[in-house]
mmCIF file of the N, C-alpha and C atoms, coordinates in Angstrom:
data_MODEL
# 
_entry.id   MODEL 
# 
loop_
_atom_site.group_PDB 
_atom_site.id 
_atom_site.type_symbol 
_atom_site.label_atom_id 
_atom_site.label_alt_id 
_atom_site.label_comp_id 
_atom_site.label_asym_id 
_atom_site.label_entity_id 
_atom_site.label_seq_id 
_atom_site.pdbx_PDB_ins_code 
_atom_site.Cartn_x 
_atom_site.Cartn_y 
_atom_site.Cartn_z 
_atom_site.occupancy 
_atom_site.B_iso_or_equiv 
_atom_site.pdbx_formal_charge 
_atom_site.auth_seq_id 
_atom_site.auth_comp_id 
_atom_site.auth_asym_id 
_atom_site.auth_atom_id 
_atom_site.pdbx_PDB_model_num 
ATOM 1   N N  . UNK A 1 1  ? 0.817   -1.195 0.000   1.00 0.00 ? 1  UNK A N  1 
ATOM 2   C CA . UNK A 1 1  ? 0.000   0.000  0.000   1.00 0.00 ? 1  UNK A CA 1 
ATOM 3   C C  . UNK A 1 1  ? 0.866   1.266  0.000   1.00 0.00 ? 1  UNK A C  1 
ATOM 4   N N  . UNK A 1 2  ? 1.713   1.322  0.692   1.00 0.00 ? 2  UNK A N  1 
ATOM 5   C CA . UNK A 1 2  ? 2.859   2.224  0.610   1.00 0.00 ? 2  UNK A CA 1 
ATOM 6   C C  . UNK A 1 2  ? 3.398   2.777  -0.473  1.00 0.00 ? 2  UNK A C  1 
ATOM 7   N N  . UNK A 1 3  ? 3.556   1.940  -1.219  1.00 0.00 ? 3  UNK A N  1 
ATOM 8   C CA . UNK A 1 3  ? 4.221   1.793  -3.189  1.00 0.00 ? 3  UNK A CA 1 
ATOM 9   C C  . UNK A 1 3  ? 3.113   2.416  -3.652  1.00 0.00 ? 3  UNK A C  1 
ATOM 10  N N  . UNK A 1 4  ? 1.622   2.306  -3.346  1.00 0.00 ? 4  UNK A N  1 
ATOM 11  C CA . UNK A 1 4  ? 0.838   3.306  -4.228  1.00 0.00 ? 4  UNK A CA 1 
ATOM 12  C C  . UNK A 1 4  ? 0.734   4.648  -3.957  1.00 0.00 ? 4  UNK A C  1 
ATOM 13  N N  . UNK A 1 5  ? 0.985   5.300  -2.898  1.00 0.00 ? 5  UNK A N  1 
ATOM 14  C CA . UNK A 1 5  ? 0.771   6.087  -2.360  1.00 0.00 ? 5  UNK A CA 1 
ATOM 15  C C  . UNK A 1 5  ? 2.364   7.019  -2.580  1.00 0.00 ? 5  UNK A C  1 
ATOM 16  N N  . UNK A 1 6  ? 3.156   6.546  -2.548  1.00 0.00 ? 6  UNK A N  1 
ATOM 17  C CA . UNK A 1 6  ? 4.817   7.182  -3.187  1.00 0.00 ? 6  UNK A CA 1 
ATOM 18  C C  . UNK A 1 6  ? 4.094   7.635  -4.693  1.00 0.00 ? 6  UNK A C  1 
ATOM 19  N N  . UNK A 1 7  ? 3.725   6.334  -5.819  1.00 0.00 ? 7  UNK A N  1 
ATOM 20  C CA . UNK A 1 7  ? 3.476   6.269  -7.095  1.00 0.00 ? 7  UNK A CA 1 
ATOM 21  C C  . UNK A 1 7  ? 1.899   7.527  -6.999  1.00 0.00 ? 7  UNK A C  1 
ATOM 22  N N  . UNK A 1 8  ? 1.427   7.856  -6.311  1.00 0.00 ? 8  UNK A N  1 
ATOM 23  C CA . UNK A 1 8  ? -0.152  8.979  -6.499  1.00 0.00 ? 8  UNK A CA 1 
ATOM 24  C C  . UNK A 1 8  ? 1.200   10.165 -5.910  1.00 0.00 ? 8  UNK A C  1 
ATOM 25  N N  . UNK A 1 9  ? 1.564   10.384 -5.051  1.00 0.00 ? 9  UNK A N  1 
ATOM 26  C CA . UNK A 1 9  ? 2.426   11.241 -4.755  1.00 0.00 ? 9  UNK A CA 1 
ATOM 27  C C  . UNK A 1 9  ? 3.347   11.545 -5.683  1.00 0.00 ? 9  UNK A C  1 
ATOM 28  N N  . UNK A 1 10 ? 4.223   10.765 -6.449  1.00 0.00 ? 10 UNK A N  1 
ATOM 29  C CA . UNK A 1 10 ? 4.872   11.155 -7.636  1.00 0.00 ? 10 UNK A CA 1 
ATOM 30  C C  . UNK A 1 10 ? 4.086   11.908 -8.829  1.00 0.00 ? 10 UNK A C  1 
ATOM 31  N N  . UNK A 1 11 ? 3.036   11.405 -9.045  1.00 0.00 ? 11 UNK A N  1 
ATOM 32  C CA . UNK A 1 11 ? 2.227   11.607 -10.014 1.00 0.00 ? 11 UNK A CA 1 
ATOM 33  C C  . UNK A 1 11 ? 1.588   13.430 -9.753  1.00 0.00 ? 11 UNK A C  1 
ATOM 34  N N  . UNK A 1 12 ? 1.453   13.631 -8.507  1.00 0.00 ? 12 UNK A N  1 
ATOM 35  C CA . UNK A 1 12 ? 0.540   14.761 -8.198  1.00 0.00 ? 12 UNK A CA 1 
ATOM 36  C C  . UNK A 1 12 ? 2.279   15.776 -8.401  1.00 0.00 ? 12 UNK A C  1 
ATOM 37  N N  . UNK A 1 13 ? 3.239   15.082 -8.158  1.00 0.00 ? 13 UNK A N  1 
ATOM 38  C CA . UNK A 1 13 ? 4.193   16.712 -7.846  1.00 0.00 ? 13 UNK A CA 1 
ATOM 39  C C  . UNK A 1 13 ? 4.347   16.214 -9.476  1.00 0.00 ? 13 UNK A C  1 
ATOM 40  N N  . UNK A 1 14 ? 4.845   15.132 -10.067 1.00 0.00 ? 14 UNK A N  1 
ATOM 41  C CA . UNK A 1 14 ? 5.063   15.608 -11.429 1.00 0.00 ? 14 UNK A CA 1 
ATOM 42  C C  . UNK A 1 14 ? 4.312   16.406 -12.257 1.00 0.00 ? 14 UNK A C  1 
ATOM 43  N N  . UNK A 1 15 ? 2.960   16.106 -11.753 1.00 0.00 ? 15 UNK A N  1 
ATOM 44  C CA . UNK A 1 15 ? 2.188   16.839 -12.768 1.00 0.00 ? 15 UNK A CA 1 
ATOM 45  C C  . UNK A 1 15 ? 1.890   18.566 -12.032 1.00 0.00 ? 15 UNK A C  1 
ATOM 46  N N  . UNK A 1 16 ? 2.709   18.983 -11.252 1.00 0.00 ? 16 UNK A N  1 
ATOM 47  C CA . UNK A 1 16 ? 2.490   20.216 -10.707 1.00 0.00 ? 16 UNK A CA 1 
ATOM 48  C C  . UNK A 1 16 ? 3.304   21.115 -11.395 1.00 0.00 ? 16 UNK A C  1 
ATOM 49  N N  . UNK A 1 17 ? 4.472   20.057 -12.367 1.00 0.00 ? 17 UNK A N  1 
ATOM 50  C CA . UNK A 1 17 ? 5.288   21.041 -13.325 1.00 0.00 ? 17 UNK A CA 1 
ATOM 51  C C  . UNK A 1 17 ? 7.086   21.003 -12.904 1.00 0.00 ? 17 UNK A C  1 
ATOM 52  N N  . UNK A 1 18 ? 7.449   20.002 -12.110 1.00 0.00 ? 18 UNK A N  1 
ATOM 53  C CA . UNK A 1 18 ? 8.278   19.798 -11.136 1.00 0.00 ? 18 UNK A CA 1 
ATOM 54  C C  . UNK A 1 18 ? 8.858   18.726 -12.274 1.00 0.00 ? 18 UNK A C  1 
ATOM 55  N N  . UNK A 1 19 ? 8.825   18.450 -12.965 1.00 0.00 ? 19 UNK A N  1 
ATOM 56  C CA . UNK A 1 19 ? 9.069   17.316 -13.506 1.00 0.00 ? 19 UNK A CA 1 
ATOM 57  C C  . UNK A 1 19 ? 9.618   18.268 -15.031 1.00 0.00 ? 19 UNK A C  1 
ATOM 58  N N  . UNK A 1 20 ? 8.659   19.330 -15.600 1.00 0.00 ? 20 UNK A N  1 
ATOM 59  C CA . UNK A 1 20 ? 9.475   19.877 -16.831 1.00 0.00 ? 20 UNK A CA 1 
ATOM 60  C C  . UNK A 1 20 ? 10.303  20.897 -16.343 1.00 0.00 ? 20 UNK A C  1 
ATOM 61  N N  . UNK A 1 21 ? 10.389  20.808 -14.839 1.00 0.00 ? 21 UNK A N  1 
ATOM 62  C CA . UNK A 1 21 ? 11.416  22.214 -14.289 1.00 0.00 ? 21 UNK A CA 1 
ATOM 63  C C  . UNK A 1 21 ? 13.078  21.298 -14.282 1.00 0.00 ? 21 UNK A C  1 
ATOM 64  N N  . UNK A 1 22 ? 13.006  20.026 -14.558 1.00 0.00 ? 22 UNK A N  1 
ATOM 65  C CA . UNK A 1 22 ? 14.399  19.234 -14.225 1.00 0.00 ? 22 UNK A CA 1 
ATOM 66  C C  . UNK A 1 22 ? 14.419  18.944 -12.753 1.00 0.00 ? 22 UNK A C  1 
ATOM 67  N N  . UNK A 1 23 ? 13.703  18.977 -12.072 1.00 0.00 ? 23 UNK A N  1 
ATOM 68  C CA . UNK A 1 23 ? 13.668  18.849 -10.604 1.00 0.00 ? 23 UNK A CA 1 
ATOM 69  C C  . UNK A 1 23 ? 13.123  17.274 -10.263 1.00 0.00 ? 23 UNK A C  1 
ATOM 70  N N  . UNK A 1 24 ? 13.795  16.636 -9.739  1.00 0.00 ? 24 UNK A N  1 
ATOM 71  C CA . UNK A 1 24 ? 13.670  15.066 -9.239  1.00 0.00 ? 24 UNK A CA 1 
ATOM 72  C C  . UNK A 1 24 ? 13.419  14.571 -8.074  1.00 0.00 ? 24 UNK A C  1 
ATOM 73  N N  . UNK A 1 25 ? 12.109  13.759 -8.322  1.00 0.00 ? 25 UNK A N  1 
ATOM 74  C CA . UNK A 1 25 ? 11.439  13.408 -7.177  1.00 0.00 ? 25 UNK A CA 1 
ATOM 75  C C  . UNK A 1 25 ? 11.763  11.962 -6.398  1.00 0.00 ? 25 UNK A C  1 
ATOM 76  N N  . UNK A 1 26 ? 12.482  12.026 -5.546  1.00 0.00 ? 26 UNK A N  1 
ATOM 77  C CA . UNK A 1 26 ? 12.883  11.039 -5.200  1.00 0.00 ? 26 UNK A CA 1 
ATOM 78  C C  . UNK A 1 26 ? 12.192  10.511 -3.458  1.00 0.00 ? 26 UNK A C  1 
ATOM 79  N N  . UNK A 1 27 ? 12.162  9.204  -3.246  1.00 0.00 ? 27 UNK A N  1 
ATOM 80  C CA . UNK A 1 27 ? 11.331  8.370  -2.034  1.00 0.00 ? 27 UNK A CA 1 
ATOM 81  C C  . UNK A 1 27 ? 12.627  7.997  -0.694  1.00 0.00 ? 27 UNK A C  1 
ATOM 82  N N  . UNK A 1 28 ? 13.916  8.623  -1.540  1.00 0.00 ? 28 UNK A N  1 
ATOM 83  C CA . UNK A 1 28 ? 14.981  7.698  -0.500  1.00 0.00 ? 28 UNK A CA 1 
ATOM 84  C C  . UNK A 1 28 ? 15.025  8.240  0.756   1.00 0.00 ? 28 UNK A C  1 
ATOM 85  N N  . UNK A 1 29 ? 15.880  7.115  1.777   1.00 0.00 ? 29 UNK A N  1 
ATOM 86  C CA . UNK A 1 29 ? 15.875  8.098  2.922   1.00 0.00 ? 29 UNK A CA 1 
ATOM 87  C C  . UNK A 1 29 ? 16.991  8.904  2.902   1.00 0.00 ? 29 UNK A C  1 
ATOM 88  N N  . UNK A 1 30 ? 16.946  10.487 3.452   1.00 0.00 ? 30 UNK A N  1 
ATOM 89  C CA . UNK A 1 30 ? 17.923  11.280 2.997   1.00 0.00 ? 30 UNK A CA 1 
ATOM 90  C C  . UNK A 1 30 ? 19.020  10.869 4.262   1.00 0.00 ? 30 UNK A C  1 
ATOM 91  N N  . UNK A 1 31 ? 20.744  10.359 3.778   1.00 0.00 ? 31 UNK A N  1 
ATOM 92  C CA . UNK A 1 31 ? 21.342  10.368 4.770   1.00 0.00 ? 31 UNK A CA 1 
ATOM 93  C C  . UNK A 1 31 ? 22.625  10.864 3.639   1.00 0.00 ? 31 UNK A C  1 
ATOM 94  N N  . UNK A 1 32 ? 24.001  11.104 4.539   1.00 0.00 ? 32 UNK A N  1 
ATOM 95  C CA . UNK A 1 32 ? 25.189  11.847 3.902   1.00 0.00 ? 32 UNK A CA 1 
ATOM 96  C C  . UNK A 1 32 ? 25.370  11.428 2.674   1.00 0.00 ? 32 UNK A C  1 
ATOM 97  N N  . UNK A 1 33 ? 25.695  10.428 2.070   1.00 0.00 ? 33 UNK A N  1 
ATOM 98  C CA . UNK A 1 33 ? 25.733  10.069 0.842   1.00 0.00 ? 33 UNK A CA 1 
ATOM 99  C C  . UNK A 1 33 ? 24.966  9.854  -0.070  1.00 0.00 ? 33 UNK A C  1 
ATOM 100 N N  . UNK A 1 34 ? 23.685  10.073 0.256   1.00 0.00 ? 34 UNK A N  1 
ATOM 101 C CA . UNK A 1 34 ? 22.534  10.257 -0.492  1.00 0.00 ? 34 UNK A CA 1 
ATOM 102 C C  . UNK A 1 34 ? 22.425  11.740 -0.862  1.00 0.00 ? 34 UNK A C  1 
ATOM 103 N N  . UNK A 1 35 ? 23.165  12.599 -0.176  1.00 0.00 ? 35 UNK A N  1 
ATOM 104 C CA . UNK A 1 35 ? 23.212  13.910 0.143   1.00 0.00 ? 35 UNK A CA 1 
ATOM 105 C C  . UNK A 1 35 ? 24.208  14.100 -1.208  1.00 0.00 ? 35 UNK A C  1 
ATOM 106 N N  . UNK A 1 36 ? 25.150  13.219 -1.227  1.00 0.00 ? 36 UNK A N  1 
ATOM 107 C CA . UNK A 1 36 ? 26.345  13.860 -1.948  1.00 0.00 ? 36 UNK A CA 1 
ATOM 108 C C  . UNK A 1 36 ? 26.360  13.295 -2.961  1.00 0.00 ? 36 UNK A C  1 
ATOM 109 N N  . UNK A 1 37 ? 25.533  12.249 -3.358  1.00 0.00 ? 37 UNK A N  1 
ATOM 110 C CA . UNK A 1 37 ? 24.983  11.963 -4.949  1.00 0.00 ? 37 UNK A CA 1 
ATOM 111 C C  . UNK A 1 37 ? 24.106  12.766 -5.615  1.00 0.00 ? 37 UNK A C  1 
ATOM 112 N N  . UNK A 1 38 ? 23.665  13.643 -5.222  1.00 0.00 ? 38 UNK A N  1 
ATOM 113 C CA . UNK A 1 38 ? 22.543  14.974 -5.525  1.00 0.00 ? 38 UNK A CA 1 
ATOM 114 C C  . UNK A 1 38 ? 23.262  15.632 -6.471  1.00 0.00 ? 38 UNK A C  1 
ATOM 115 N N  . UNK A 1 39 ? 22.869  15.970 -7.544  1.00 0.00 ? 39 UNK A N  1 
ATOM 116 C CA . UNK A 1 39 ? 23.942  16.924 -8.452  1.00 0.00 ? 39 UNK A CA 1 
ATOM 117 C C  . UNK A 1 39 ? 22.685  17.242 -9.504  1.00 0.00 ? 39 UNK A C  1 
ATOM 118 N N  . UNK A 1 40 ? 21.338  17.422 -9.128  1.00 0.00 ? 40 UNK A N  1 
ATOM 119 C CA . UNK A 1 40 ? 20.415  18.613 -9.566  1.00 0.00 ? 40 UNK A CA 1 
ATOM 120 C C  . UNK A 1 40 ? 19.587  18.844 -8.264  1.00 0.00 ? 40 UNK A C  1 
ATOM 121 N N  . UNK A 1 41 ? 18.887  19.551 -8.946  1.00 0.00 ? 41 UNK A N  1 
ATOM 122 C CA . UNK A 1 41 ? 17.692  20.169 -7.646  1.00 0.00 ? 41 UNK A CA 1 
ATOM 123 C C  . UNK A 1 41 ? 16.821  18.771 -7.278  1.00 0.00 ? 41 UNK A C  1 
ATOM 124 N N  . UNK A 1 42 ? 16.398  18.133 -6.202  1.00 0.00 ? 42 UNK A N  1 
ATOM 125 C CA . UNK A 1 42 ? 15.592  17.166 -5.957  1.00 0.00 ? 42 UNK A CA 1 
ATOM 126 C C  . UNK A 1 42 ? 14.552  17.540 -4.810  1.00 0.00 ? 42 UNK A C  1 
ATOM 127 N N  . UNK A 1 43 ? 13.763  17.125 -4.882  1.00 0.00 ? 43 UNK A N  1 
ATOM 128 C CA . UNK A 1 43 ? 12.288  16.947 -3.957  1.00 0.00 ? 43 UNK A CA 1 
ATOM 129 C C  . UNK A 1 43 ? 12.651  15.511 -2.919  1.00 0.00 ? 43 UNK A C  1 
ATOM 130 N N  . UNK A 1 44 ? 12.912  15.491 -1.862  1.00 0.00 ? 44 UNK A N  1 
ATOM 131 C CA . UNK A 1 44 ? 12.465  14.159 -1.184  1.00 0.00 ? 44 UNK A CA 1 
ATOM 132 C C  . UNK A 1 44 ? 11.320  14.164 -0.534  1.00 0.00 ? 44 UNK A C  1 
ATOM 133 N N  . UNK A 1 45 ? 10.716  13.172 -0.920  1.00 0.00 ? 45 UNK A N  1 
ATOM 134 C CA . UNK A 1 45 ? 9.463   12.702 -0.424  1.00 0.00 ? 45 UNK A CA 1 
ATOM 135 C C  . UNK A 1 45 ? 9.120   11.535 0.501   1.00 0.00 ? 45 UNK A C  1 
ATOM 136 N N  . UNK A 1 46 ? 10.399  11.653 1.792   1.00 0.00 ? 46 UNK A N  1 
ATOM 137 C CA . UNK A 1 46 ? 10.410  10.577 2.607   1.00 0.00 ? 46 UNK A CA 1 
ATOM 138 C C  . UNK A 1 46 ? 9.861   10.283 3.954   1.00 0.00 ? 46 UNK A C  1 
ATOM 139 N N  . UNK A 1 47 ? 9.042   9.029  3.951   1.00 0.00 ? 47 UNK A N  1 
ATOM 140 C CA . UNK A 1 47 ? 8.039   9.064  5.456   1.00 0.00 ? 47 UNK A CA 1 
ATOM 141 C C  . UNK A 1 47 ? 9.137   8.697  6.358   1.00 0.00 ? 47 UNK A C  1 
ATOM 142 N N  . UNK A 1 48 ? 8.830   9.867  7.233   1.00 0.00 ? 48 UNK A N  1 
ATOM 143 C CA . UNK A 1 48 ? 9.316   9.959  8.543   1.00 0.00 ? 48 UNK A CA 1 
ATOM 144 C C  . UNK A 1 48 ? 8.891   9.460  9.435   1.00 0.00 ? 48 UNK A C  1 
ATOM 145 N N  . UNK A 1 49 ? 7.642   9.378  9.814   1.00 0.00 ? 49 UNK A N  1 
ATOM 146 C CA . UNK A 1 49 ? 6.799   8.825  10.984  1.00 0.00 ? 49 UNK A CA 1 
ATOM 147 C C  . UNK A 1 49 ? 5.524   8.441  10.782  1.00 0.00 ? 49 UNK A C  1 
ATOM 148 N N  . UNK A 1 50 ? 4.704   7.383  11.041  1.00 0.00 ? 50 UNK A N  1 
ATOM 149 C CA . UNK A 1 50 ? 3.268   7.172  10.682  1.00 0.00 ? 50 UNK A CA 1 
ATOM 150 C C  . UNK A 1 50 ? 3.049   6.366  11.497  1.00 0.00 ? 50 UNK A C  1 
ATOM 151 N N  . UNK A 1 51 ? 1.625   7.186  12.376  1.00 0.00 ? 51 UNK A N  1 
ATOM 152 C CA . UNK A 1 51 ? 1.237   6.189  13.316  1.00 0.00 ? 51 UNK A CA 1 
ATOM 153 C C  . UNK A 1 51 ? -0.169  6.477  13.496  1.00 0.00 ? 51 UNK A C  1 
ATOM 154 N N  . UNK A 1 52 ? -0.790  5.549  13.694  1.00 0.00 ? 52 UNK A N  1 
ATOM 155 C CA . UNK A 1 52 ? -2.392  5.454  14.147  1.00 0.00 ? 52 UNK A CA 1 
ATOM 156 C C  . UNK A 1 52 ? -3.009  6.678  14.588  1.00 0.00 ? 52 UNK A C  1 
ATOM 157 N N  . UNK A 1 53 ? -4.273  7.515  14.603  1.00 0.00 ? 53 UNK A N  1 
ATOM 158 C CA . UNK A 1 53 ? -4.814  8.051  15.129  1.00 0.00 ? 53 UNK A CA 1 
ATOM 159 C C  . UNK A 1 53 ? -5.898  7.688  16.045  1.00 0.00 ? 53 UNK A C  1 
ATOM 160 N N  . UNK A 1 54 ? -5.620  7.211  17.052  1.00 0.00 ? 54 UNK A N  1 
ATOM 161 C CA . UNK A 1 54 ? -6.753  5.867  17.942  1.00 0.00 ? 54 UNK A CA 1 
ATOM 162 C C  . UNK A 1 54 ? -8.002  6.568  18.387  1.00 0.00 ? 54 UNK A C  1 
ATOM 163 N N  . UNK A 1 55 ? -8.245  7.916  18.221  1.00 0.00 ? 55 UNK A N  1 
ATOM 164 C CA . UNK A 1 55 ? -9.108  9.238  18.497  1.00 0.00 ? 55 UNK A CA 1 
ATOM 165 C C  . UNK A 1 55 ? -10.272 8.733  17.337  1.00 0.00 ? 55 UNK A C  1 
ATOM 166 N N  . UNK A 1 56 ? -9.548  8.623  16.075  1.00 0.00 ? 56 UNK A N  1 
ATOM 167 C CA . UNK A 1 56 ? -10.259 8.050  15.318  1.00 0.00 ? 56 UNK A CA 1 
ATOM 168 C C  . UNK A 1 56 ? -11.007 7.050  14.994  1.00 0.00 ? 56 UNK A C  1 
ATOM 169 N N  . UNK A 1 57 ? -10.623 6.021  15.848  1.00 0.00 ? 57 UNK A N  1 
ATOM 170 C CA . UNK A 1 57 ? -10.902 4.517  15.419  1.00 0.00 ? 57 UNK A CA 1 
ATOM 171 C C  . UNK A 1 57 ? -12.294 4.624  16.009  1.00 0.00 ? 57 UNK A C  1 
ATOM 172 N N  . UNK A 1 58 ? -13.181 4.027  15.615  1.00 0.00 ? 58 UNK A N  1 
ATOM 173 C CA . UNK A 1 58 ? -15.063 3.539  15.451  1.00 0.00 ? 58 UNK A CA 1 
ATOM 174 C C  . UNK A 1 58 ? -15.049 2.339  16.220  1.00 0.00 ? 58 UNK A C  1 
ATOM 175 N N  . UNK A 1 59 ? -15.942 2.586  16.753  1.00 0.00 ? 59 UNK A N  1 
ATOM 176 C CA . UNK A 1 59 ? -15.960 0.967  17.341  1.00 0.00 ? 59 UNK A CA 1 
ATOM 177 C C  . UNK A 1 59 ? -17.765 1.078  17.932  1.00 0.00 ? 59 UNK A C  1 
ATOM 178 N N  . UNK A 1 60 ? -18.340 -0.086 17.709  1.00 0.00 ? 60 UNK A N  1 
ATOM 179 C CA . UNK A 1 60 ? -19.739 -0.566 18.139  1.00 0.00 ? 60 UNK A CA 1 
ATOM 180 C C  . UNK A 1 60 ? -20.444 0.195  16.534  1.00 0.00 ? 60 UNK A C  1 
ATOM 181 N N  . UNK A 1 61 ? -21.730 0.245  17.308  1.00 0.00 ? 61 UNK A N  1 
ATOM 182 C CA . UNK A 1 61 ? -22.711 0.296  15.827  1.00 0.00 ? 61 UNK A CA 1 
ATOM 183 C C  . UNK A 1 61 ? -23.045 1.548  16.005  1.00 0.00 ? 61 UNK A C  1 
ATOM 184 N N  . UNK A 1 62 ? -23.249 2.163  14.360  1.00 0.00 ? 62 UNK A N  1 
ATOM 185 C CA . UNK A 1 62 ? -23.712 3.465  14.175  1.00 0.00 ? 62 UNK A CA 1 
ATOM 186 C C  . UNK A 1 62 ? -24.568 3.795  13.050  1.00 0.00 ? 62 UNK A C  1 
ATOM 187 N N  . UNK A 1 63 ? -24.972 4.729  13.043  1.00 0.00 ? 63 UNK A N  1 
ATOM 188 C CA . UNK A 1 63 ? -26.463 4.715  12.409  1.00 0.00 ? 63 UNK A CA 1 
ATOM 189 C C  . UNK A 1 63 ? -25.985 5.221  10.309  1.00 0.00 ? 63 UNK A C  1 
ATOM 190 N N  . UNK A 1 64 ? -27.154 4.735  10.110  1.00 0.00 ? 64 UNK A N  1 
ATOM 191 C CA . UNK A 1 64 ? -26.742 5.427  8.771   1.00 0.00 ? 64 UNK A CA 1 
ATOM 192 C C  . UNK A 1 64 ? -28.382 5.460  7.988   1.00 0.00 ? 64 UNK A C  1 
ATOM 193 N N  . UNK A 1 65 ? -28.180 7.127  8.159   1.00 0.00 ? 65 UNK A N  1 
ATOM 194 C CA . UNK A 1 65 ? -29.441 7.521  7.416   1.00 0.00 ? 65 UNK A CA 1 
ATOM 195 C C  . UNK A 1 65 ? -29.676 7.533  5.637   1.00 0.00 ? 65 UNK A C  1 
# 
C-alpha cells in the first residue's frame, strides 16, 4: 500500500510542473551520501513517521441515514 501512495504522490508533484522544471522526485531516505549523490535540484518525499490516530478509530454500531 505504501508503493501506491509514493506512485499517487509522484504523479501529483510531477504533474504540478516539477518534472518539466528538471527537478527530481525522489522516495529515498535522505542520509550523507545520499546527500552527496545529488547533483540537480531534488524533492524528497520521505516518510518519517506514521502512526495510528486511535481518536479516530469507530468501534460498536452506528447509524446510517
Amino acid at each position: 500500500m505504501i508503493h501506491e501512495v509514493d506512485e499517487a504522490l509522484r504523479a501529483l508533484l510531477t504533474g504540478s510542473g516539477l518534472e518539466a522544471s528538471g527537478v527530481e522526485v525522489v522516495f529515498d531516505a535522505p542520509t550523507r551520501e545520499w546527500a552527496a549523490r545529488r547533483n540537480a535540484p531534488t524533492v524528497c518525499v520521505f516518510l518519517y513517521h506514521i502512526q495510528e490516530d486511535a481518536t479516530r478509530r469507530g468501534s460498536g454500531a452506528g447509524e446510517v441515514h
